[in-house]
Every structure is written in C-alpha cells, then in structure tokens.
C-alpha positions as CSV (number, residue, x, y, z in Angstrom):
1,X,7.7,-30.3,-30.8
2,X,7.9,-27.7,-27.9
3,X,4.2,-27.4,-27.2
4,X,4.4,-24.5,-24.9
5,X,6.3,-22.5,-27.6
6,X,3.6,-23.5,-30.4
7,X,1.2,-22.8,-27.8
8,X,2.3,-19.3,-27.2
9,X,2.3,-18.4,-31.1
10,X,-0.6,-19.9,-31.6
11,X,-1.9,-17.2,-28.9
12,X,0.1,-14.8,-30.7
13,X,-1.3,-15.3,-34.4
14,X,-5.0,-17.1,-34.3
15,X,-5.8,-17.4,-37.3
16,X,-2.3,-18.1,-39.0
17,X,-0.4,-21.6,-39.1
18,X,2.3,-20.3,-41.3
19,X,3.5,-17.7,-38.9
20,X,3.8,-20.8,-36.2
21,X,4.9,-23.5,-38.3
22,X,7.1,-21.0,-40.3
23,X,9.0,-19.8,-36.7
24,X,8.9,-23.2,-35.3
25,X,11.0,-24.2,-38.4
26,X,13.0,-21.2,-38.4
27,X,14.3,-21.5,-35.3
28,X,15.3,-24.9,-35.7
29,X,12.8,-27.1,-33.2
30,X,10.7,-28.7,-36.3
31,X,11.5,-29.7,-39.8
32,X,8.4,-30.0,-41.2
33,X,6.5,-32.3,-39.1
34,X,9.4,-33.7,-37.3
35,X,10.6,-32.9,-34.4
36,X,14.3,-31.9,-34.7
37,X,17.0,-32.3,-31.3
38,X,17.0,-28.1,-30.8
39,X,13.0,-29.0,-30.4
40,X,13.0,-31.6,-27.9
41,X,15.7,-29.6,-25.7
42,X,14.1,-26.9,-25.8
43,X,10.6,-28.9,-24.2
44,X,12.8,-31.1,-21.9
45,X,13.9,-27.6,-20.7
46,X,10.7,-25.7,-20.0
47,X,9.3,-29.0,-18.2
48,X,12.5,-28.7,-15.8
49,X,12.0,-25.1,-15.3
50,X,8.2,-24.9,-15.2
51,X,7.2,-28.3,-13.6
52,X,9.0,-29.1,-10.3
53,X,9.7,-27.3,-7.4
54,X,7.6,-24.2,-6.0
55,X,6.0,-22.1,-8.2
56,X,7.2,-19.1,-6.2
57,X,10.8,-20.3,-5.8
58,X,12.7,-17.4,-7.4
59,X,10.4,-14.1,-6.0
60,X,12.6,-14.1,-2.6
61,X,12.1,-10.9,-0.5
62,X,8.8,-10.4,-2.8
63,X,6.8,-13.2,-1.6
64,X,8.2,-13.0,2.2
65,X,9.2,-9.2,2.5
66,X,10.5,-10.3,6.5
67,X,12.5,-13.2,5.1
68,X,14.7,-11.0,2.3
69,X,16.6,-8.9,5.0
C-alpha cells in the first residue's frame, strides 16, 4: 500500500481508521488488505519523484535568483 498516502491521512484523521482505510479503498490502491496494481503505482511513483535527484531541483530562479535570468 502507498505508505506516504496512508501516512498523510493518517495525519489528517488521528483517531479514525475508517476514513484511511475507507479512502485508501475508494480510490482503488487497497482492497481490503491487499494491495491492488493502482496502489503499488502510485508508491513506485512518489519514490521516483521524492527519492532521487536534488531536493531543490524544480525551484529554479528561487533557489539561485542570479542563475534564473
């Protein structure tokens, strides 16, 4: 299962499982307690977007006002 996204609604409802579990299911990563295809692109996804590269990579003239003339 995505465990940034159950992360995040953990976050979002503390004290509820059925609001994660519910969405998670919803949205088509889990079945239950499997996890379904949708799920595991969805994780193989956020670990190539979030994981390599530099953490900065996409703030440009932000990061380096000089460099984004």
């Amino acid at each position: 299962m995505p465990k940034f996204l159950e992360q995040k609604l953990k976050a979002e409802y503390p004290n509820n499982p059925h609001a994660v579990f519910g969405t998670l299911n919803a949205i088509g990563a889990m079945h239950g307690n499997k996890e379904m295809a949708n799920g595991k692109r969805m994780e193989a996804k956020h670990a190539r977007d979030m994981g390599t590269g530099h953490p900065h990579k996409n703030l440009g003239k932000f990061l380096h006002p000089k460099k984004g003339r």
